[in-house]
C-alpha positions, 0 to 999 in steps of 0.5 A, spaced: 500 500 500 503 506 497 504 511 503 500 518 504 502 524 500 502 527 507 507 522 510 514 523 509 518 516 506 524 521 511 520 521 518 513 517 517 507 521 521 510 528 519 506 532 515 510 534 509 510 542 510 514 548 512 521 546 515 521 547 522 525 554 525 523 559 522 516 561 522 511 563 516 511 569 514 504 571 516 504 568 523 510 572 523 506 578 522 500 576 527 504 575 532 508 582 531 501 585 530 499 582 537 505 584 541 504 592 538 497 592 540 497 589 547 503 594 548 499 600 546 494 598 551 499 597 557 503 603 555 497 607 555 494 603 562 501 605 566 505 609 562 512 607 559 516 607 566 511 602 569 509 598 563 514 590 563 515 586 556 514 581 560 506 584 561 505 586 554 507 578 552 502 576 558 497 580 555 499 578 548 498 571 549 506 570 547 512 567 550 516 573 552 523 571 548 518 573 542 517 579 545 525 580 544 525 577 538 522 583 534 523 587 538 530 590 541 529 593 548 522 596 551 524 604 547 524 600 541 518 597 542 515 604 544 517 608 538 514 602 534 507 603 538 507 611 537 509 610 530 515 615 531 519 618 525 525 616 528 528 614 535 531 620 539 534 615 545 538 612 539 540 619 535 541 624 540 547 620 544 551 619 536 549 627 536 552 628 543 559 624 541 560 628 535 564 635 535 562 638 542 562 646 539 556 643 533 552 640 537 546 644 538 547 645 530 547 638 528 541 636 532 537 642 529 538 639 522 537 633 524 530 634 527 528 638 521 531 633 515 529 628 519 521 630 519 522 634 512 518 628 508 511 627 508 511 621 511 515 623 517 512 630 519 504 625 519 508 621 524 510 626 528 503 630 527 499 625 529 504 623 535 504 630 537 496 631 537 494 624 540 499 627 547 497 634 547 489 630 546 490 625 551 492 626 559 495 617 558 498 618 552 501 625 553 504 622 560 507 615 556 510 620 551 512 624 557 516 619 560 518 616 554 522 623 554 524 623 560 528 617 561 530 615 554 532 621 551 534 627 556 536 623 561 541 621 555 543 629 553 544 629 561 549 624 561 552 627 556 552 634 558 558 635 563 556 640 568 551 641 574 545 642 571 544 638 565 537 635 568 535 643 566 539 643 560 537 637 557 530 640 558 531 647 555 534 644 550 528 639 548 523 645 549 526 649 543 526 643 539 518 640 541 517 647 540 520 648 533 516 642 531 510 644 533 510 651 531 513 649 523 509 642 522 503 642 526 501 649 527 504 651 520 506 657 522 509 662 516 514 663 515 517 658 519 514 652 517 516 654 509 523 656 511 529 653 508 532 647 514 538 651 513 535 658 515 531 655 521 538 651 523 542 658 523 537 660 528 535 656 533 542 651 533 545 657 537 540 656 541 540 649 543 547 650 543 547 655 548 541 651 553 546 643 551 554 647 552 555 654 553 551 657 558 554 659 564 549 658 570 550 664 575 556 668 576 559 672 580 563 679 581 571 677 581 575 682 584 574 688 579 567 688 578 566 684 573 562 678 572 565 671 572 561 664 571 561 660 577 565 654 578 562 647 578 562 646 586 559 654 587 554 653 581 551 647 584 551 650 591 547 656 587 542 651 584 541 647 590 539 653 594 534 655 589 531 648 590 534 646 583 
């Protein structure tokens, strides 16, 4: 009696079929459609500090390896949840490493080629719109910030003050965005990328490394900066 056509003459009872490791591609895609969208609720449930990878497999129904599978770590996750145009907490520390005397410039012209494509300036509107519409969404994007991206330009930043830095310089940049691709207003959200990095790139770079916090009169009246001890003191006294 000749075997079934569903029986291999190599392993008698296994269905002939797809070889094993790899899964097919739309099961594949499933899983990953899956994993996006139980993330977005636990990320909009608790926000991005308290949302685990290990609660978005749970809630997803899939192995938490899978999770790491598609995805690298939970900011690569999110930034795929929110559709954003590019990922901050990866570009800002390669900004921050180049030449220390442009580093306000080359993050202004990186942020505005960035969102200079249609696709990428949708991406930002609608993330940008669905935070300022929504308490949870603007506190997970909030956080996202905070922790990936801040965090990072503090870090990178040597002086007492970074946290606060850090933020000035992304109020410019959050700023910019909105006035030039949300609100479109003229002549900022038509002007040529280099005309806008000529103005605020001094700015950032004012907030990120040049400014001096304070200052004090040397011996001859004049205003000298603080040192970093003495700048410190001054911020804490302050309740910075």
């Amino acid at each position: 009696m000749s075997e079934s056509p569903e029986v291999s003459a190599q392993g008698r009872g296994r269905p002939r079929g797809r070889p094993r490791g790899r899964p097919r591609a739309s099961a594949a895609t499933d899983t990953r459609s899956l994993i996006l969208r139980a993330a977005g609720v636990e990320f909009t449930d608790k926000g991005y500090e308290a949302a685990s990878l290990r609660a978005i497999a749970r809630l997803a129904g899939v192995d938490p390896a899978l999770v790491h599978h598609y995805f690298a770590d939970k900011a690569d996750l999110f930034a795929e949840t929110i559709q954003a145009p590019f990922r901050p907490d990866i570009v800002v520390p390669r900004i921050l490493a180049g030449p220390r005397d442009r580093i306000g410039e080359t993050l202004a012209r990186f942020v505005l080629t960035a969102l200079s494509s249609p696709a990428a300036e949708a991406k930002a509107v609608l993330v940008l719109r669905t935070a300022i519409g929504h308490n949870a969404a603007s506190r997970m994007l909030r956080e996202f910030l905070v922790r990936e991206v801040f965090h990072r330009i503090a870090a990178g930043v040597d002086a007492p003050d970074a946290e606060l830095r850090a933020a000035l310089a992304a109020s410019q940049v959050v700023g910019t965005i909105v006035a030039r691709h949300v609100l479109k207003i003229e002549p900022l959200a038509s002007a040529p990328i280099e005309d806008v990095v000529a103005r605020i790139g001094p700015v950032l770079q004012w907030h990120l490394v040049d400014y001096m916090p304070a200052a004090k009169l040397g011996s001859e009246g004049q205003a000298t900066p603080l040192t970093a001890p003495e700048a410190q003191a001054n911020n804490s006294s302050h309740g910075e």
